[in-house]
N, CA, C and O atoms as a Tinker XYZ file with bonds, in Angstrom:
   372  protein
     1  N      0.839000   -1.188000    0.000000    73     2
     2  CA     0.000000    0.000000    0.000000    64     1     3
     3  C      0.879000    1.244000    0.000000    63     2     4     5
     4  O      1.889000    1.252000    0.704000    81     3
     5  N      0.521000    2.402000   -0.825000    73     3     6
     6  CA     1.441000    3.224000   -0.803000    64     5     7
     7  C      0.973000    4.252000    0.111000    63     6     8     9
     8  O     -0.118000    4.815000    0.026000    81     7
     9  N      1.926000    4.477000    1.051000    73     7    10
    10  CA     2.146000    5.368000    2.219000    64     9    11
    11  C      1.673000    7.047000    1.740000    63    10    12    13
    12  O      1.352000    7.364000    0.595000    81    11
    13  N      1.725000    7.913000    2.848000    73    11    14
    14  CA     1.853000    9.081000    2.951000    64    13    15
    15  C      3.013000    9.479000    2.331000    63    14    16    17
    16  O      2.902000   10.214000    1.349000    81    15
    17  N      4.420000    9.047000    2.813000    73    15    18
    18  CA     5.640000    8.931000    2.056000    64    17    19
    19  C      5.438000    9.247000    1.097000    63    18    20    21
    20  O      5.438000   10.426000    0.745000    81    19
    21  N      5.161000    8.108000    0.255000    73    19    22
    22  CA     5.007000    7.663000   -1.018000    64    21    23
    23  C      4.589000    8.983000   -2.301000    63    22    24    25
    24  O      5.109000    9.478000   -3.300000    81    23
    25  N      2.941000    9.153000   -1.247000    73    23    26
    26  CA     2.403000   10.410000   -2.145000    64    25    27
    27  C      3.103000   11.430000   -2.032000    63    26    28    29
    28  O      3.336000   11.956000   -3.120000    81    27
    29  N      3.858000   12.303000   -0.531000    73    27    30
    30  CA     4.763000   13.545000   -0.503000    64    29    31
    31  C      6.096000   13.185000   -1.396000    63    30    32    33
    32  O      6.627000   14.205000   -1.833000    81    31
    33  N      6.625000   12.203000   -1.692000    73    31    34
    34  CA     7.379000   12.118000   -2.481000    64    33    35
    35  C      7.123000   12.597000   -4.058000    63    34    36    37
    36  O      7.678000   13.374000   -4.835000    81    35
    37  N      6.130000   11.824000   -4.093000    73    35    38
    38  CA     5.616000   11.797000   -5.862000    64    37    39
    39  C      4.714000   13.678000   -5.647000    63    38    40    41
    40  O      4.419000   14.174000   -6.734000    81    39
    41  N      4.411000   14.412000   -4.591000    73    39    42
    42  CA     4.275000   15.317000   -4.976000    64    41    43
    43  C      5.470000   16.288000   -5.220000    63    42    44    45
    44  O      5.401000   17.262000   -5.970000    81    43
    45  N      6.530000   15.933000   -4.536000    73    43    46
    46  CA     8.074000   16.948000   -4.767000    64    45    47
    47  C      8.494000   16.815000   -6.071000    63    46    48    49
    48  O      9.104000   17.653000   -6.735000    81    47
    49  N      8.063000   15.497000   -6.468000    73    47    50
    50  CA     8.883000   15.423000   -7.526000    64    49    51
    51  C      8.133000   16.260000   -8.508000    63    50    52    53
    52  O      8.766000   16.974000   -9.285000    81    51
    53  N      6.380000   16.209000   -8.536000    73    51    54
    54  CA     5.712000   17.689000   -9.313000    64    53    55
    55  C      4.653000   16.266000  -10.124000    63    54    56    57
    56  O      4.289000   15.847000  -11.223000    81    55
    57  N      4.575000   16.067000   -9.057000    73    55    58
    58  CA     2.787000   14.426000   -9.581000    64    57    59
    59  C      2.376000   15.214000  -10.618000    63    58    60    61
    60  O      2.387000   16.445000  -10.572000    81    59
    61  N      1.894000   14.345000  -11.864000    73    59    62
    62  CA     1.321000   14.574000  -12.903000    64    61    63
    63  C      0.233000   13.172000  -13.437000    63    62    64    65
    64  O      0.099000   12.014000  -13.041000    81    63
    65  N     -0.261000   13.811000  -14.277000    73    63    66
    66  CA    -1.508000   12.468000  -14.886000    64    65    67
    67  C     -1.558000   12.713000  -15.579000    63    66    68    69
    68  O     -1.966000   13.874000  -15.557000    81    67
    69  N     -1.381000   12.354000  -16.590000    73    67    70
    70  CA    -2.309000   11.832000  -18.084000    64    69    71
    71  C     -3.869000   11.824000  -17.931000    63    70    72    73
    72  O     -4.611000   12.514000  -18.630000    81    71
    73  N     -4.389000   10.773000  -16.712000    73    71    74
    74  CA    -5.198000    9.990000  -16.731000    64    73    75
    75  C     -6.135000   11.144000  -16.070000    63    74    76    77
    76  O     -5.630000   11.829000  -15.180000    81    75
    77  N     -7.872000   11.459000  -16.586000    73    75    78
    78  CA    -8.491000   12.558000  -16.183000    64    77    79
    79  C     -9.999000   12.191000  -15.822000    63    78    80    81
    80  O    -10.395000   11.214000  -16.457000    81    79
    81  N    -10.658000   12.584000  -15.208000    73    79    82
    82  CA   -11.983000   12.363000  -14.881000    64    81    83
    83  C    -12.907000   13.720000  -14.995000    63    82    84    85
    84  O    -12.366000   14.822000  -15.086000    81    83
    85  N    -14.166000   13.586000  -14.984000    73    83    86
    86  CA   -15.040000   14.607000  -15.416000    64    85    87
    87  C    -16.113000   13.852000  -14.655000    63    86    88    89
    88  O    -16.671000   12.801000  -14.970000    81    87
    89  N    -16.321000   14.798000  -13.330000    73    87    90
    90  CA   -16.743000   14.285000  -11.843000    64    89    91
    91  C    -18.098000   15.239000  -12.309000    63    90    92    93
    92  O    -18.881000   15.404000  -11.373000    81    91
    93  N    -18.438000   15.790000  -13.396000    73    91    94
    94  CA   -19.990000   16.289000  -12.998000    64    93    95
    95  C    -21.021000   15.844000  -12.777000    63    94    96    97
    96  O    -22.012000   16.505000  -12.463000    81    95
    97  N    -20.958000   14.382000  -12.929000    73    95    98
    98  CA   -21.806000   13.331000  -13.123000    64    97    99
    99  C    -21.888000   12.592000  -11.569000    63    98   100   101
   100  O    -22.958000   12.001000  -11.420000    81    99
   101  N    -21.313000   12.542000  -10.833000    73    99   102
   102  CA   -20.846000   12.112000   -9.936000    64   101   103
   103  C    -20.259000   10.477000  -10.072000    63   102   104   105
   104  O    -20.481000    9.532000   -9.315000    81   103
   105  N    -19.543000   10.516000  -11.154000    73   103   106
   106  CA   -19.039000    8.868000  -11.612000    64   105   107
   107  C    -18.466000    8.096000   -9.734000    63   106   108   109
   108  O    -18.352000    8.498000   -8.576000    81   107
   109  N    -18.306000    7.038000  -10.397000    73   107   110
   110  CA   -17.916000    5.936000   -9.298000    64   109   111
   111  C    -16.425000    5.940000   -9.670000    63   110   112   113
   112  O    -15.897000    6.252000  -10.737000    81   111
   113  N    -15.915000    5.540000   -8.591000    73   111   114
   114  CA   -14.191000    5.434000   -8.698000    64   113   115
   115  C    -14.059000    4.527000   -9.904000    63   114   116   117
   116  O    -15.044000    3.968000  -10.386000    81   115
   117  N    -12.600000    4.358000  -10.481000    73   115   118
   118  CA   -12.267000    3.867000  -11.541000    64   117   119
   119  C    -11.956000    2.484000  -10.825000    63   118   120   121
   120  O    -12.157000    1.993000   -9.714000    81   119
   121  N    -11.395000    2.123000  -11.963000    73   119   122
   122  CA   -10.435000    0.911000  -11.416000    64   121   123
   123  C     -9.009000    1.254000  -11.696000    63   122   124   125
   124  O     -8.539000    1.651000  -12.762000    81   123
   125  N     -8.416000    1.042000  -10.601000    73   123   126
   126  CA    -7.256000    1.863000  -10.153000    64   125   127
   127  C     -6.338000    0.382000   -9.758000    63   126   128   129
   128  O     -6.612000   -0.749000   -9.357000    81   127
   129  N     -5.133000    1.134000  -10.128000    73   127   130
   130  CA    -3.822000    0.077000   -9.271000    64   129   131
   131  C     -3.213000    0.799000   -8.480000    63   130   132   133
   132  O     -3.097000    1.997000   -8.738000    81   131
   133  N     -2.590000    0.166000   -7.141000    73   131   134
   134  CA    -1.931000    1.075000   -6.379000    64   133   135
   135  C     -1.242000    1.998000   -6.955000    63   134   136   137
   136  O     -0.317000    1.353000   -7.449000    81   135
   137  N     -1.014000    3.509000   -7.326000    73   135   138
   138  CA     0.041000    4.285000   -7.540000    64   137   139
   139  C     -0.796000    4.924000   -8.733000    63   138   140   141
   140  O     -0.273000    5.981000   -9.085000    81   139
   141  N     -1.937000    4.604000   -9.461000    73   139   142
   142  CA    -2.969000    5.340000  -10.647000    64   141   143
   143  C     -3.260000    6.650000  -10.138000    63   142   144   145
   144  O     -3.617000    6.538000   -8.965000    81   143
   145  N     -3.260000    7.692000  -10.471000    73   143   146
   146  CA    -4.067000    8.722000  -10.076000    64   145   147
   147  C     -4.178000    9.430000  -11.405000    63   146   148   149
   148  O     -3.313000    9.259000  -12.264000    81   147
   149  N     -5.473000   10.415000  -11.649000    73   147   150
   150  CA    -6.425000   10.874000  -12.208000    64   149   151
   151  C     -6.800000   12.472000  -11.424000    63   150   152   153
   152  O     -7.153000   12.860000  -10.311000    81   151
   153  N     -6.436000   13.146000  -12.930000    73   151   154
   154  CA    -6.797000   14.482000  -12.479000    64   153   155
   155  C     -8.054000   14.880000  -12.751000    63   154   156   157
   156  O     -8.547000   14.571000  -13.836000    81   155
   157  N     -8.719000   15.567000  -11.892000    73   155   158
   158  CA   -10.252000   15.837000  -12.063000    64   157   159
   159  C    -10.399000   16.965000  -13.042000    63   158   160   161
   160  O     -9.583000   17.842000  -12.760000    81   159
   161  N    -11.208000   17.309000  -14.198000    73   159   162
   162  CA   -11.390000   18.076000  -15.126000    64   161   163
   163  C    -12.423000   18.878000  -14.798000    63   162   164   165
   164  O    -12.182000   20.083000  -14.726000    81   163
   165  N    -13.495000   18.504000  -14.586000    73   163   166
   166  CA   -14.312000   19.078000  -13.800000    64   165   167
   167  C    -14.849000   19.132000  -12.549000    63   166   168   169
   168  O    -13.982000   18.657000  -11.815000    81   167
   169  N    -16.103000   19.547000  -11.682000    73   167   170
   170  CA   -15.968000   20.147000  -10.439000    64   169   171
   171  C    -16.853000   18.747000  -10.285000    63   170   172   173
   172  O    -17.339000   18.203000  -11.276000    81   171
   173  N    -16.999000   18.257000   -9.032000    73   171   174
   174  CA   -18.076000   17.360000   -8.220000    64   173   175
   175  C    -18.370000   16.382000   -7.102000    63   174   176   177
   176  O    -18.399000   16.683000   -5.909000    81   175
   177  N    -18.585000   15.183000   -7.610000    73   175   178
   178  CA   -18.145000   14.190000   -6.367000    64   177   179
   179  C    -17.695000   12.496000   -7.307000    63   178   180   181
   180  O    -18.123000   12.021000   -8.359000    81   179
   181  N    -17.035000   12.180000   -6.664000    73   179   182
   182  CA   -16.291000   10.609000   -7.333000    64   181   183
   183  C    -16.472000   10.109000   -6.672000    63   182   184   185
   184  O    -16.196000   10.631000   -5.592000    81   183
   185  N    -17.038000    8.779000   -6.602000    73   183   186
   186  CA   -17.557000    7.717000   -6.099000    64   185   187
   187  C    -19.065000    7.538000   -5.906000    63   186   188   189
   188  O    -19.416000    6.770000   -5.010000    81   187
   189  N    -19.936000    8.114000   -6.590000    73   187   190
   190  CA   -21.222000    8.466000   -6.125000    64   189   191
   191  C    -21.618000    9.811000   -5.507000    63   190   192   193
   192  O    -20.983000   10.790000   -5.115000    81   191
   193  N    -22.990000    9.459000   -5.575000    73   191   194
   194  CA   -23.367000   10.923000   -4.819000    64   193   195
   195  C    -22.979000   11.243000   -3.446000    63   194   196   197
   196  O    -23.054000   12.255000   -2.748000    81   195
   197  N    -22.619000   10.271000   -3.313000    73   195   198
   198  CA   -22.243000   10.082000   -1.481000    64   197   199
   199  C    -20.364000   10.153000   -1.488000    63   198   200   201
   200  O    -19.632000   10.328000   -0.514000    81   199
   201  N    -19.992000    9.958000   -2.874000    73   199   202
   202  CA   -18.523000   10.444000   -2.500000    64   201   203
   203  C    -18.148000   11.549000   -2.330000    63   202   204   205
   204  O    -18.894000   12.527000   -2.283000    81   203
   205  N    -16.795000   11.571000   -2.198000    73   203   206
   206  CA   -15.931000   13.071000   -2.371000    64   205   207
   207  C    -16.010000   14.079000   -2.813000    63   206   208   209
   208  O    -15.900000   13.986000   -4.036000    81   207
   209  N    -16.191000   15.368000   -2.397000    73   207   210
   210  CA   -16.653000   16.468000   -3.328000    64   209   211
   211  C    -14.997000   16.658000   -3.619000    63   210   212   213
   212  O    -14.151000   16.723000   -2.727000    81   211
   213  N    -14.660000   16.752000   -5.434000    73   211   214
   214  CA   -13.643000   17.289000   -6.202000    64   213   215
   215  C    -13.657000   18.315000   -6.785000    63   214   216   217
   216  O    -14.650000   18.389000   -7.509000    81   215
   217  N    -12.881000   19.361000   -6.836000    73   215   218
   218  CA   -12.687000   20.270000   -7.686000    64   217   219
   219  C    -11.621000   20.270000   -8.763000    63   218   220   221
   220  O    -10.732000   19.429000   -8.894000    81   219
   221  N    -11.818000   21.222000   -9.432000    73   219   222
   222  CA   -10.942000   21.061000  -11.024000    64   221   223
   223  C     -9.356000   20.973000   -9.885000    63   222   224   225
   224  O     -9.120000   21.343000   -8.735000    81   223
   225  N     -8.342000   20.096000  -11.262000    73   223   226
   226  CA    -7.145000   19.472000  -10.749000    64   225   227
   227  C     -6.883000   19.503000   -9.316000    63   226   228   229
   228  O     -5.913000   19.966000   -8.716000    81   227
   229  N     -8.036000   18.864000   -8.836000    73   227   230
   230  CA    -7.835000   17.704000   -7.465000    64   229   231
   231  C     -7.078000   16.243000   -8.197000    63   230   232   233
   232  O     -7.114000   16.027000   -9.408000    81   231
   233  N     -6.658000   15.670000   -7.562000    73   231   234
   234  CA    -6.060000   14.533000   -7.683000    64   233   235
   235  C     -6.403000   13.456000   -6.764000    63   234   236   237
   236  O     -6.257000   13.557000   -5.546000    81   235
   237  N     -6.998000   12.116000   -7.530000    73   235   238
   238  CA    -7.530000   11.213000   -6.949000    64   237   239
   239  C     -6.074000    9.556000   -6.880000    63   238   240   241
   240  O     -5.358000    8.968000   -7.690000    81   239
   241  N     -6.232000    9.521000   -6.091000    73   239   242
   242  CA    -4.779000    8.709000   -6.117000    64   241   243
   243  C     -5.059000    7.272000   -5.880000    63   242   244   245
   244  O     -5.744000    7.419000   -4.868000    81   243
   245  N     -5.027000    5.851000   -6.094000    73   243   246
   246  CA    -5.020000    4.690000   -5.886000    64   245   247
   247  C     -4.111000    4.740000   -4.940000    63   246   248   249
   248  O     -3.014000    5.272000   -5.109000    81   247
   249  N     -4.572000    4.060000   -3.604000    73   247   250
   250  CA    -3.845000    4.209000   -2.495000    64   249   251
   251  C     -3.082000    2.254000   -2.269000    63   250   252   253
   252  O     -1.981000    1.990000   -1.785000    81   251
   253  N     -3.999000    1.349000   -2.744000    73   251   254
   254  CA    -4.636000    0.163000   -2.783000    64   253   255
   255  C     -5.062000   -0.556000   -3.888000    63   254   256   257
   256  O     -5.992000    0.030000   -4.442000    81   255
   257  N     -4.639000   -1.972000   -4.622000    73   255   258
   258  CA    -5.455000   -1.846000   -5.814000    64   257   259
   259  C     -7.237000   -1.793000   -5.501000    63   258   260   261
   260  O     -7.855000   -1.822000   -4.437000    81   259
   261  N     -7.620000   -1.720000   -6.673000    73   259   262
   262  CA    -9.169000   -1.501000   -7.241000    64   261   263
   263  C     -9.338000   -2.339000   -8.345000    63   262   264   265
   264  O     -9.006000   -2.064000   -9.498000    81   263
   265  N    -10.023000   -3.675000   -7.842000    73   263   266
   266  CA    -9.748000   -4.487000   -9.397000    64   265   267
   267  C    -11.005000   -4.130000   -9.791000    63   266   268   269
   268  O    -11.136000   -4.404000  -10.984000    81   267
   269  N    -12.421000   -3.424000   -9.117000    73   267   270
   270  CA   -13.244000   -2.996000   -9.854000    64   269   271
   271  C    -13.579000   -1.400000   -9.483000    63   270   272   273
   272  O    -13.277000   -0.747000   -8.484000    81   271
   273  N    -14.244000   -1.072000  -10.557000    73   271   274
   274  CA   -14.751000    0.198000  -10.515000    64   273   275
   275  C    -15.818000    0.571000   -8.981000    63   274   276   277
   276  O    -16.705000   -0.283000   -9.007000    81   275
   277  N    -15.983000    1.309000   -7.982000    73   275   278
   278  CA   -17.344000    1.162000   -7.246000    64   277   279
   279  C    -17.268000    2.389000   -6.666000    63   278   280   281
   280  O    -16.382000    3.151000   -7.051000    81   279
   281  N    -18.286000    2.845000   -5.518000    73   279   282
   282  CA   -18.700000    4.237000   -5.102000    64   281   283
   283  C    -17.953000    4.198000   -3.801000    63   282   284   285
   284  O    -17.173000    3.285000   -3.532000    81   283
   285  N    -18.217000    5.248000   -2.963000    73   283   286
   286  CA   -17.638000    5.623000   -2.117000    64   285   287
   287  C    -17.385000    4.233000   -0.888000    63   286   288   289
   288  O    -16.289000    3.777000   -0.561000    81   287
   289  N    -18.808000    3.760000   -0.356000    73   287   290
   290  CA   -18.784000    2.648000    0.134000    64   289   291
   291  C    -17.539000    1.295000   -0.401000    63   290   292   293
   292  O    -16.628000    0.652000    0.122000    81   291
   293  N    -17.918000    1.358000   -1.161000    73   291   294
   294  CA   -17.446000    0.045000   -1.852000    64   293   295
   295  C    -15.787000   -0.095000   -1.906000    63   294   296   297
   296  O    -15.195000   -1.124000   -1.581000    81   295
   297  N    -15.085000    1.233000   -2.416000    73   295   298
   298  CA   -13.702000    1.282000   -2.944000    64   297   299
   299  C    -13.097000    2.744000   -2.458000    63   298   300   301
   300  O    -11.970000    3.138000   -2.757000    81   299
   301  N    -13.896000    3.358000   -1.784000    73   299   302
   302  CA   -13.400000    4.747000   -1.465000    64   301   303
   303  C    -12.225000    4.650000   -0.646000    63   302   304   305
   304  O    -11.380000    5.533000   -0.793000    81   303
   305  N    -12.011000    3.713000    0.211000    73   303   306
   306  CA   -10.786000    3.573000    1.382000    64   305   307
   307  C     -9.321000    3.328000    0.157000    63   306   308   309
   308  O     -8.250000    3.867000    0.435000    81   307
   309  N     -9.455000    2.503000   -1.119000    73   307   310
   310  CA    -8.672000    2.990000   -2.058000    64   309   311
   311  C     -7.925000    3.778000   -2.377000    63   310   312   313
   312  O     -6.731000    3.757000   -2.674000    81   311
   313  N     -8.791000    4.637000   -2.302000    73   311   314
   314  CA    -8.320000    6.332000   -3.011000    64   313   315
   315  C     -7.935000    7.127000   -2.023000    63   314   316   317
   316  O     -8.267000    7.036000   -0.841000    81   315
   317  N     -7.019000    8.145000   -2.664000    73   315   318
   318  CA    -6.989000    9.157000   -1.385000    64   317   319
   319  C     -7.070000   10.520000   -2.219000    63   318   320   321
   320  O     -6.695000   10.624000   -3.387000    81   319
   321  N     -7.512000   11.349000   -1.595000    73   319   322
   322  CA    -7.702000   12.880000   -2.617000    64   321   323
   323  C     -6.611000   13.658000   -2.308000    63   322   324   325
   324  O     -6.206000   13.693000   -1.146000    81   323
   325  N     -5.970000   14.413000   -3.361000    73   323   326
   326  CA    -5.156000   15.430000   -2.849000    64   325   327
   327  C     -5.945000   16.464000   -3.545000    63   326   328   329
   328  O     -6.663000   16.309000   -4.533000    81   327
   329  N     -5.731000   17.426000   -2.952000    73   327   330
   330  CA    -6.299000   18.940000   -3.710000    64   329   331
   331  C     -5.407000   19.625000   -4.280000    63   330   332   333
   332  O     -4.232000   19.745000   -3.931000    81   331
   333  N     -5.808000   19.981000   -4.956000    73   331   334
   334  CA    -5.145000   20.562000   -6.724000    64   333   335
   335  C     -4.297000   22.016000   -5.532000    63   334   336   337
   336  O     -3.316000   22.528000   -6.071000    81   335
   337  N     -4.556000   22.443000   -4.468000    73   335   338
   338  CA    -3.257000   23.421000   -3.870000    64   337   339
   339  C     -2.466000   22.822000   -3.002000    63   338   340   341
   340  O     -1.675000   23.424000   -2.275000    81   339
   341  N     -2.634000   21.582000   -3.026000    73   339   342
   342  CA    -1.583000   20.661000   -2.304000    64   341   343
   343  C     -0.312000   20.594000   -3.881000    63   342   344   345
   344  O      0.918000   20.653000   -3.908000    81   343
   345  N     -1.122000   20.483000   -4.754000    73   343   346
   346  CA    -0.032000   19.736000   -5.718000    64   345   347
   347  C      0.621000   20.740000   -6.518000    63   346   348   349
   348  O      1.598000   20.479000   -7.220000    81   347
   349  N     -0.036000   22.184000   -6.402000    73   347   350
   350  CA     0.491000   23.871000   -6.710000    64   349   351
   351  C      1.694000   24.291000   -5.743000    63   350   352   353
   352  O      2.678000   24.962000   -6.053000    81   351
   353  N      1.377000   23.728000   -4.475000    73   351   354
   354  CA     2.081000   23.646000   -3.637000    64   353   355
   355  C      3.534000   23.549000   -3.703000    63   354   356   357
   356  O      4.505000   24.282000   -3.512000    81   355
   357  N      3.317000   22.483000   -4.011000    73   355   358
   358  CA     4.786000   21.381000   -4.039000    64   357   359
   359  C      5.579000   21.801000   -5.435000    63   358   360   361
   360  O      6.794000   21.841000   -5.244000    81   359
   361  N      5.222000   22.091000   -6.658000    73   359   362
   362  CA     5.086000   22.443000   -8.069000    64   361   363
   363  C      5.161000   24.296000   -7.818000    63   362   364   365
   364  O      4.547000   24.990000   -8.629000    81   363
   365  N      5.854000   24.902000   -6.795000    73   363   366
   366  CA     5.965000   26.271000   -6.486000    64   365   367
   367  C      4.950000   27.162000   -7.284000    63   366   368   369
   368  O      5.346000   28.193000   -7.828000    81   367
   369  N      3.765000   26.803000   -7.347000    73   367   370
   370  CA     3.001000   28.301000   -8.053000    64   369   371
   371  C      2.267000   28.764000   -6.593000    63   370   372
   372  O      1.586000   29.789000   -6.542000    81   371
């Protein structure tokens, strides 16, 4: 499982994604492998209506694998959120 470590590391180094989500819908988590993360494109909640409220480039991180897609209940302990001024942060703006 990847640590706190893990993520403050990968944020010094200036975390990036390819991989993007568009939370207006309130989609369900992906299916994720430990170390996947996904930048949010638009504003909302991931995992259901009952998940996480995200805003634009929040960062949703596979903490754990996810061999399936599911909502907050199901796979949320998975994920961990960073917020898009955590990762401005680290990335000096």
């Amino acid at each position: 499982m990847k640590t706190a470590k893990n993520i403050f590391t990968e944020l010094k180094a200036g975390m990036t994604t390819t991989q993007t989500i568009n939370a207006s819908s309130n989609p369900d988590y992906p299916v994720g492998l430990e170390g996947d993360k996904y930048k949010i494109t638009v504003p909302g909640k991931v995992g259901g209506l009952n998940g996480k409220t995200v805003n634009q480039n929040d960062i949703i991180y596979c903490t754990e694998n996810s061999p399936l897609p599911g909502n907050e209940a199901i796979v949320g302990k998975n994920w961990a959120l960073i917020p898009a001024k955590a990762v401005e942060f680290f990335n000096g703006k």
